[in-house]
Biotite code that builds the C-alpha atoms (Angstrom):
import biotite.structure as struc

atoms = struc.array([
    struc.Atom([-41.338, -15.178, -65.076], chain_id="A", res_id=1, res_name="UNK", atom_name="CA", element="C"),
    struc.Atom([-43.834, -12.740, -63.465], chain_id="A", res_id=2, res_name="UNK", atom_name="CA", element="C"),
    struc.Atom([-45.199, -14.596, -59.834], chain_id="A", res_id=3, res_name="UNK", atom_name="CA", element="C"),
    struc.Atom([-48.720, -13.944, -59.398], chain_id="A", res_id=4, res_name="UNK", atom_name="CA", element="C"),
    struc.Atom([-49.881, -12.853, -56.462], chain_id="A", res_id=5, res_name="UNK", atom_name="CA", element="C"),
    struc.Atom([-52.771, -13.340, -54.660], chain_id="A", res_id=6, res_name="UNK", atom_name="CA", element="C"),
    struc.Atom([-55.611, -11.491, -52.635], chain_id="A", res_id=7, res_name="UNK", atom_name="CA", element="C"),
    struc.Atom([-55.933, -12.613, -49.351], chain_id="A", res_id=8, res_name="UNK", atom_name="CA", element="C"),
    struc.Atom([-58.947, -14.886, -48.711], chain_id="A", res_id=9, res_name="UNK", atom_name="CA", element="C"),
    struc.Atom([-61.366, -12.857, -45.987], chain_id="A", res_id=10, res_name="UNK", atom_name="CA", element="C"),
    struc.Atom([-61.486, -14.711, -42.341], chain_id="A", res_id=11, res_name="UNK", atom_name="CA", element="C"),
    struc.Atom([-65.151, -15.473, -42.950], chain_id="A", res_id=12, res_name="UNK", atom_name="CA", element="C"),
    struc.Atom([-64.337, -17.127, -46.145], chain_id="A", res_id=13, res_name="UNK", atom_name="CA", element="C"),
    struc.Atom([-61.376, -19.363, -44.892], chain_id="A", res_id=14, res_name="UNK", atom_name="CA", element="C"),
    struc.Atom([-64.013, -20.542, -42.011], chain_id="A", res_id=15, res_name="UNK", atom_name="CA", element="C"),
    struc.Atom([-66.573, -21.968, -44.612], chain_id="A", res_id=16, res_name="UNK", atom_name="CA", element="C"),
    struc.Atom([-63.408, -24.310, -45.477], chain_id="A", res_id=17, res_name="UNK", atom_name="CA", element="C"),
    struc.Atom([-63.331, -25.674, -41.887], chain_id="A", res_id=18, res_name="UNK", atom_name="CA", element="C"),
    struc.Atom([-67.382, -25.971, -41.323], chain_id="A", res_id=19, res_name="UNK", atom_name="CA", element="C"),
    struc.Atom([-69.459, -29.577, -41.066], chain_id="A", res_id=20, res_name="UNK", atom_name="CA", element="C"),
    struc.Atom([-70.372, -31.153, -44.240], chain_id="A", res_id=21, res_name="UNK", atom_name="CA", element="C"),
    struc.Atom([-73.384, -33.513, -44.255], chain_id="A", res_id=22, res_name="UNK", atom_name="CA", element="C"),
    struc.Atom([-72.613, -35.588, -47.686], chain_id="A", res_id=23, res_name="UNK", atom_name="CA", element="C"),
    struc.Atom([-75.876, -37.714, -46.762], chain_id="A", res_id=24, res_name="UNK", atom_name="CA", element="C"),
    struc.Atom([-78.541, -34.568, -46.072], chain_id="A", res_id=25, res_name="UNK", atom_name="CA", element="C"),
    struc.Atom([-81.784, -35.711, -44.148], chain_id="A", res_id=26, res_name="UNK", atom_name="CA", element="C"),
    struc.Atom([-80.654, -38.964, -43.386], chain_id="A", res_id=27, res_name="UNK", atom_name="CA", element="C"),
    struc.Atom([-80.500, -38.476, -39.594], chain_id="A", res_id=28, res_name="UNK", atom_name="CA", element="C"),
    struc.Atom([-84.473, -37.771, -40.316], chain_id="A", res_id=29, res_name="UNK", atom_name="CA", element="C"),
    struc.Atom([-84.815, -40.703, -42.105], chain_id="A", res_id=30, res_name="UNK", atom_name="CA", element="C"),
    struc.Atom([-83.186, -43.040, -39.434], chain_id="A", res_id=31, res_name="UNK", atom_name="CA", element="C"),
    struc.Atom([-85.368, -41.553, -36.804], chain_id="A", res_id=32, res_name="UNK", atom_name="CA", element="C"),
    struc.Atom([-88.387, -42.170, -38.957], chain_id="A", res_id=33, res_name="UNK", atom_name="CA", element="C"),
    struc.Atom([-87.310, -45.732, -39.210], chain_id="A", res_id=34, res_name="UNK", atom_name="CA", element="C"),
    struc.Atom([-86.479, -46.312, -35.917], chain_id="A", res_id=35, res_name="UNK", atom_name="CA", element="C"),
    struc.Atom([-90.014, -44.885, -34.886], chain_id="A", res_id=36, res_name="UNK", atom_name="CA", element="C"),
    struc.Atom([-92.051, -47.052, -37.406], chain_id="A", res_id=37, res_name="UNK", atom_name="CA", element="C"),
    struc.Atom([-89.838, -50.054, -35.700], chain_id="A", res_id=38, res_name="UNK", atom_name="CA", element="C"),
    struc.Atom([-90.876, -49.246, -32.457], chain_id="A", res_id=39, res_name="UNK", atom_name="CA", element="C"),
    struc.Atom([-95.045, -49.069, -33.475], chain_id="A", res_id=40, res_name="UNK", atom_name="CA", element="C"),
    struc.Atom([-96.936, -51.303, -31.196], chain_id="A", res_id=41, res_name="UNK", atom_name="CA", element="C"),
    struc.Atom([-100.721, -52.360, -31.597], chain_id="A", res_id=42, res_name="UNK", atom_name="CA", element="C"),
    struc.Atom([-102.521, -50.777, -28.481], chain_id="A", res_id=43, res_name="UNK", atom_name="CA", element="C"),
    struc.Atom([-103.134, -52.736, -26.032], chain_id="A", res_id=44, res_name="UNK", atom_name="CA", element="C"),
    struc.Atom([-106.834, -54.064, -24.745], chain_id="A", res_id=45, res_name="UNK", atom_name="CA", element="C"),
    struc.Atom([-107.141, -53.450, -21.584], chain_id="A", res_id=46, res_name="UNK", atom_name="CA", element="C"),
    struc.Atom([-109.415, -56.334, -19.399], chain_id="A", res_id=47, res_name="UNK", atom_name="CA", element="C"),
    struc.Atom([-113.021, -54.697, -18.463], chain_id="A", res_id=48, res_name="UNK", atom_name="CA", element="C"),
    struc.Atom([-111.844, -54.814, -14.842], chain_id="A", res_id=49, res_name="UNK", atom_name="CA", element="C"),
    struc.Atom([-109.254, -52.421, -15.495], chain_id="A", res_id=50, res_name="UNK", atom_name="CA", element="C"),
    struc.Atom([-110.958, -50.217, -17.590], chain_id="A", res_id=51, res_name="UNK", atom_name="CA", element="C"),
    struc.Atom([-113.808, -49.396, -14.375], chain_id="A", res_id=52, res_name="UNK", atom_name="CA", element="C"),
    struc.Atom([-110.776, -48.873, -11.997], chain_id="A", res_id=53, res_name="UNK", atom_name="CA", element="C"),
    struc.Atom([-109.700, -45.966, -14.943], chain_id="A", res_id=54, res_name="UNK", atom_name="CA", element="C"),
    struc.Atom([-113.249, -44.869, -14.742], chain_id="A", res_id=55, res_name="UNK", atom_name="CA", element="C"),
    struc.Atom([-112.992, -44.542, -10.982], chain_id="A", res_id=56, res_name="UNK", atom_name="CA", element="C"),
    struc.Atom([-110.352, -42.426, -11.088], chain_id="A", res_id=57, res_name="UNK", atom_name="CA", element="C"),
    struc.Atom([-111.108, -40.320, -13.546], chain_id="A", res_id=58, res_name="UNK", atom_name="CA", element="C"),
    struc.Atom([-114.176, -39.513, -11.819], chain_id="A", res_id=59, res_name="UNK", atom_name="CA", element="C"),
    struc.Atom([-112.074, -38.780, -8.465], chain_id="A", res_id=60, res_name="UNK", atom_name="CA", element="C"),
    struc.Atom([-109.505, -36.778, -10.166], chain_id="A", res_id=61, res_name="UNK", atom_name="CA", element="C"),
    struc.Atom([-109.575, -33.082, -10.019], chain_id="A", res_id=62, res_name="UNK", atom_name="CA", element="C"),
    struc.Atom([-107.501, -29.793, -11.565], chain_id="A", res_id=63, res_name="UNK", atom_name="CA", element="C"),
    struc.Atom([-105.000, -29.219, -10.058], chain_id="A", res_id=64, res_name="UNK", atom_name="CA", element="C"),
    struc.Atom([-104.229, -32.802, -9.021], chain_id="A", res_id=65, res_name="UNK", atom_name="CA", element="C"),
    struc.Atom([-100.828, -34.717, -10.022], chain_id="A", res_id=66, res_name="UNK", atom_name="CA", element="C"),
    struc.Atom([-100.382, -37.450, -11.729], chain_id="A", res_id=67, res_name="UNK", atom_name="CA", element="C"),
    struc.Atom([-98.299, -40.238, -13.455], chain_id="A", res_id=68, res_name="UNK", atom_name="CA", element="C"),
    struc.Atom([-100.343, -41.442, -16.837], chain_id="A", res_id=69, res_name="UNK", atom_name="CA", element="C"),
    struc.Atom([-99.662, -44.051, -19.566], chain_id="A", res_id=70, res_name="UNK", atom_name="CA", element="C"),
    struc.Atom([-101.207, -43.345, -22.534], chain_id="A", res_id=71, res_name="UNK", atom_name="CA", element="C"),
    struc.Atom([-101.387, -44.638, -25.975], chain_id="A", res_id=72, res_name="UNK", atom_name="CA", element="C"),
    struc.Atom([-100.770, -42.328, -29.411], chain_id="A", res_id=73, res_name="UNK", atom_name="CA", element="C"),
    struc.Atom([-99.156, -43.087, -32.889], chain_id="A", res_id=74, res_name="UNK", atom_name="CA", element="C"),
    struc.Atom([-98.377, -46.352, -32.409], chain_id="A", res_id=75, res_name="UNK", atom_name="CA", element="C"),
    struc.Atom([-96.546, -46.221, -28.620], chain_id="A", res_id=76, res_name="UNK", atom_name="CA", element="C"),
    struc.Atom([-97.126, -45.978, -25.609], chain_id="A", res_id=77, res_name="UNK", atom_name="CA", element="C"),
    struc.Atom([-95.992, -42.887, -23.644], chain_id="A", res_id=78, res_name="UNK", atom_name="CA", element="C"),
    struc.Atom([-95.566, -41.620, -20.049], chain_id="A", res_id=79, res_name="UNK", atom_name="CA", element="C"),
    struc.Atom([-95.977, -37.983, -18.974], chain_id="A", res_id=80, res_name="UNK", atom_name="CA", element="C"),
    struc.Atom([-96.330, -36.612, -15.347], chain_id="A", res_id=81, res_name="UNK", atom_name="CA", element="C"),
    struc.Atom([-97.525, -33.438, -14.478], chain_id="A", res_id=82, res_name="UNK", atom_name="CA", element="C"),
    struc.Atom([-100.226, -31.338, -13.341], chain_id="A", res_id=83, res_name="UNK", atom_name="CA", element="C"),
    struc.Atom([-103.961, -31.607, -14.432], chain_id="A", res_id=84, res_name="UNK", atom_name="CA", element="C"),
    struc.Atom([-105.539, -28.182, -16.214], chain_id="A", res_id=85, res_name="UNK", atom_name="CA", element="C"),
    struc.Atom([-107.964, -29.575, -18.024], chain_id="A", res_id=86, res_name="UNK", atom_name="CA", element="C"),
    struc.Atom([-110.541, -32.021, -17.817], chain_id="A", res_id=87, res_name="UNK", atom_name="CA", element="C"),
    struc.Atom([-113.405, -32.032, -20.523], chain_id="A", res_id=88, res_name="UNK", atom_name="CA", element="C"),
    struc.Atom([-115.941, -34.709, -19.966], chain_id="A", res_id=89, res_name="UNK", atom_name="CA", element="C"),
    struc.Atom([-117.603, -33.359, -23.451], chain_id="A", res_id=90, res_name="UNK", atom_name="CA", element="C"),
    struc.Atom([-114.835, -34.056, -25.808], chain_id="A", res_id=91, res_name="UNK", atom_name="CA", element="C"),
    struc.Atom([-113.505, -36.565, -23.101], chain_id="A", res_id=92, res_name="UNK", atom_name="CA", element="C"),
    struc.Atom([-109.596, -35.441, -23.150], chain_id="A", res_id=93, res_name="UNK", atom_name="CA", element="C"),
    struc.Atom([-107.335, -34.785, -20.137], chain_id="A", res_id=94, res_name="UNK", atom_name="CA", element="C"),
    struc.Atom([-104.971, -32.038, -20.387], chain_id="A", res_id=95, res_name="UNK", atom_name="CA", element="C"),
    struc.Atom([-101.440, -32.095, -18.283], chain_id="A", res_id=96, res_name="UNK", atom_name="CA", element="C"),
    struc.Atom([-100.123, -29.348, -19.194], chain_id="A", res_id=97, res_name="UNK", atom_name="CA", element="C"),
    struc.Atom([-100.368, -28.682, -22.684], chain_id="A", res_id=98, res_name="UNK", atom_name="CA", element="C"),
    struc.Atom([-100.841, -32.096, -23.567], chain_id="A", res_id=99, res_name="UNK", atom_name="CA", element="C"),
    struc.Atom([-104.191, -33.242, -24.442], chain_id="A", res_id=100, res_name="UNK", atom_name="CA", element="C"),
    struc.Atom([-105.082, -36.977, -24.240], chain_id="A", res_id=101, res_name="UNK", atom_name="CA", element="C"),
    struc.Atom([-107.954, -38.626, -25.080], chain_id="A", res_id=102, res_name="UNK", atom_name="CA", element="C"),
    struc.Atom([-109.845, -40.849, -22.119], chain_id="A", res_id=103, res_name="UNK", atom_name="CA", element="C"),
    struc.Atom([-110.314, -43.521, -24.763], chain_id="A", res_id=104, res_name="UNK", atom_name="CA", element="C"),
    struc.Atom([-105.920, -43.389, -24.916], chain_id="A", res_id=105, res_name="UNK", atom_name="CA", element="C"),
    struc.Atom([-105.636, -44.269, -20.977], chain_id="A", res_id=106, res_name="UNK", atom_name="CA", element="C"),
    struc.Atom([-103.597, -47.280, -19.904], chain_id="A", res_id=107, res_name="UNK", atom_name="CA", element="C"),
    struc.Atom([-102.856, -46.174, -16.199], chain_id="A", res_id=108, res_name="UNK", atom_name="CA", element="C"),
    struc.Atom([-103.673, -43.781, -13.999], chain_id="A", res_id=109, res_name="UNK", atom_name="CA", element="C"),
    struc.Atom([-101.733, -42.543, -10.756], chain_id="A", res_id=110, res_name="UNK", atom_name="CA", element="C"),
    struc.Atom([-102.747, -39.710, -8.434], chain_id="A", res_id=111, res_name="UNK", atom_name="CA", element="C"),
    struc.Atom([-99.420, -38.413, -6.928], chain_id="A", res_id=112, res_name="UNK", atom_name="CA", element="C"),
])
């Protein structure tokens, strides 16, 4: 009997053998979706007296200025600090960086 021979597989080829394999495709995406829709929380009501301290220092707070926020968006509350570059009293948002928040969104307020 004749032995067959055969071609030798490229290097490239042999490596597609040896790569990850994700049997379960997008379910990473789906856990995180979950995970976020867990986490939702109603936004809080903040007491009149603490909304006029906001309003106080909003009104003191300039460009330029740093600061340590709590904000509220899609269902959680979120902390950024950074360095004011916007402040729009039209539209009412606050831009640190290139995040814009809405005054309406404020928790807390911190100069640095």
């Amino acid at each position: 009997m004749a032995e067959m021979i055969r071609a030798k597989m490229p290097p490239a080829a042999r490596a597609k053998q040896f790569a990850p394999f994700a049997a379960l495709s997008g379910l990473e995406a789906a856990l995180e979706r979950k995970r976020r829709e867990l986490e939702r929380t109603e936004r809080p009501i903040l007491p009149e007296e603490r909304c006029a301290d906001l309003n106080d220092a909003l009104c003191a707070l300039q460009e330029d200025d740093r600061v340590k926020l709590r904000y509220y968006r899609r269902g959680a509350q979120r902390m950024i600090t950074g360095i004011v570059t916007g402040i729009d009293c039209v539209t009412r948002t606050l831009t640190i960086g290139e995040t814009r928040i809405a005054f309406s969104d404020l928790l807390d307020l911190q100069r640095l």
